[in-house]
N, C-alpha and C positions, 0 to 999 in steps of 0.2 A: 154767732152774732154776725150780721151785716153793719157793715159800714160804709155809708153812701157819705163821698164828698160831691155837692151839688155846685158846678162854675158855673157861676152869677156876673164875673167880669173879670178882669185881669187885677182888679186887688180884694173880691170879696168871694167867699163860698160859702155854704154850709152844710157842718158835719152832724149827720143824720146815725143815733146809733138806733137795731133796730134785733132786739131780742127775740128770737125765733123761737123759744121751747117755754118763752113766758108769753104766747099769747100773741106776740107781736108788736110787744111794747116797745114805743118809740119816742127817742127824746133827741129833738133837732137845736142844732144853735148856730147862730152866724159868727163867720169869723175875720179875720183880716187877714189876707192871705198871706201876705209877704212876712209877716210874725209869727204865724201858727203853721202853715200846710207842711211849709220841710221838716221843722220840728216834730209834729206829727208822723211825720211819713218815713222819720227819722225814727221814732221810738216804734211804729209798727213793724222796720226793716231788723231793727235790733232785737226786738221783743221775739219776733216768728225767728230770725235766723240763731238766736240763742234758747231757744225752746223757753223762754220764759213766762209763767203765767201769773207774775205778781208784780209786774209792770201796770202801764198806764191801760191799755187794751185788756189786759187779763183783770185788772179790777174791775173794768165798765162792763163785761161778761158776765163778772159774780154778781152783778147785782149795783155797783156803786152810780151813781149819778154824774153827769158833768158835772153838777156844780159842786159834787163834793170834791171832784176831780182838780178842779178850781177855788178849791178854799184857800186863801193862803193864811188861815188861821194855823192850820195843820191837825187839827181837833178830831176831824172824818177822817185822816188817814193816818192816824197814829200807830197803829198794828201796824200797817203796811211802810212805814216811813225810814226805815235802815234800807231796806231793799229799793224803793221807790226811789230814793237819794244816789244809790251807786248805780241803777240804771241812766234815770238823769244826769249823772256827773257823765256816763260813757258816751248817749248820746247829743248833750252838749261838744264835747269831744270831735264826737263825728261830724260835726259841722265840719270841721278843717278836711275830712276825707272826700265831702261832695265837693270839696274846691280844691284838690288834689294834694293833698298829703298823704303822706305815707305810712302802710299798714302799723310796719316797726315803728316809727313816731309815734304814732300815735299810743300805742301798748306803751311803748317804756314810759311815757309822759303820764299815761293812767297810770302804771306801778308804781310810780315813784311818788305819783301825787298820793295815792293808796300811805306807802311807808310814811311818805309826812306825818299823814292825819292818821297813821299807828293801827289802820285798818288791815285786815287778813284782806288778800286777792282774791277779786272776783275771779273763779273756777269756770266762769261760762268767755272770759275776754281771753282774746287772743287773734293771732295775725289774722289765722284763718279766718277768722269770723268776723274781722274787719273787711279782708276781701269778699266775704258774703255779704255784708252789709254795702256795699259799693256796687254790687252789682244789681242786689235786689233794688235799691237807692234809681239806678240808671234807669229798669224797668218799668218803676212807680214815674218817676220825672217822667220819661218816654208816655206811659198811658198819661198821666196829667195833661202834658202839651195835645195830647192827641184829643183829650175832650173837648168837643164844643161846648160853646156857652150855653147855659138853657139843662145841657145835660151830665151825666152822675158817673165817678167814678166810683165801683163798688169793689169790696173787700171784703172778704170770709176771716172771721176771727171763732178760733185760730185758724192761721193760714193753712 
């Protein structure tokens, strides 16, 4: 799958997904950048550097729609919604990592949140792979800044 983010302006793009073994099928949507792009760019850096494919990008692969992606009935992603919750919970998290917090912070604060809510650990979290996510993070930001307006940043899923 490609994923074409297209900069429109300095608060709007849109995400273009575009299934290559189905033909070509292509489903584009605007978005508001300062809401959605880190978020996104955020579960793509998580989802590829934790091998995951039952995240946000590995469900629009097998087939699901943005706007199922977007329901917030939670009805379309029922199946997927234990898993789709404890990635979203890590990379809400990572917000704090692209503004400089720290790998350990971050992990204990997810484990502990984890024990709260009487959940088993996520098996794919850890330092390491917060410092992978920080770095992949810097490279996306880095291409983002570097696109002109008018033109697309693309991305292979999976990476």
């Amino acid at each position: 799958m490609r994923i074409l983010l297209h900069k429109r302006s300095n608060t709007q793009h849109a995400l273009e997904i575009v299934r290559e073994p189905d033909g070509g099928e292509r489903e584009c949507m605007e978005c508001e950048t300062r809401s959605y792009l880190t978020h996104d760019l955020l579960h793509y850096a998580v989802e590829t550097e934790a091998g995951l494919e039952s995240g946000f990008w590995g469900n629009l692969a097998r087939g699901k729609t943005l706007a199922q992606m977007n329901d917030r009935t939670g009805r379309a992603l029922a199946a997927e919604a234990p898993e789709l919750m404890a990635i979203e919970r890590v990379v809400g998290a990572l917000t704090g990592v692209i503004k400089g917090r720290a790998a350990a912070e971050i992990v204990a604060a997810l484990r502990e949140y984890e024990a709260a809510l009487g959940e088993a650990e996520s098996a794919w979290l850890s330092e390491t792979l917060i410092v992978a996510v920080q770095e992949r993070m810097r490279r996306l930001l880095g291409h983002w800044s570097a696109t002109p307006f008018g033109a697309s940043m693309e991305l292979r899923w999976p990476a």
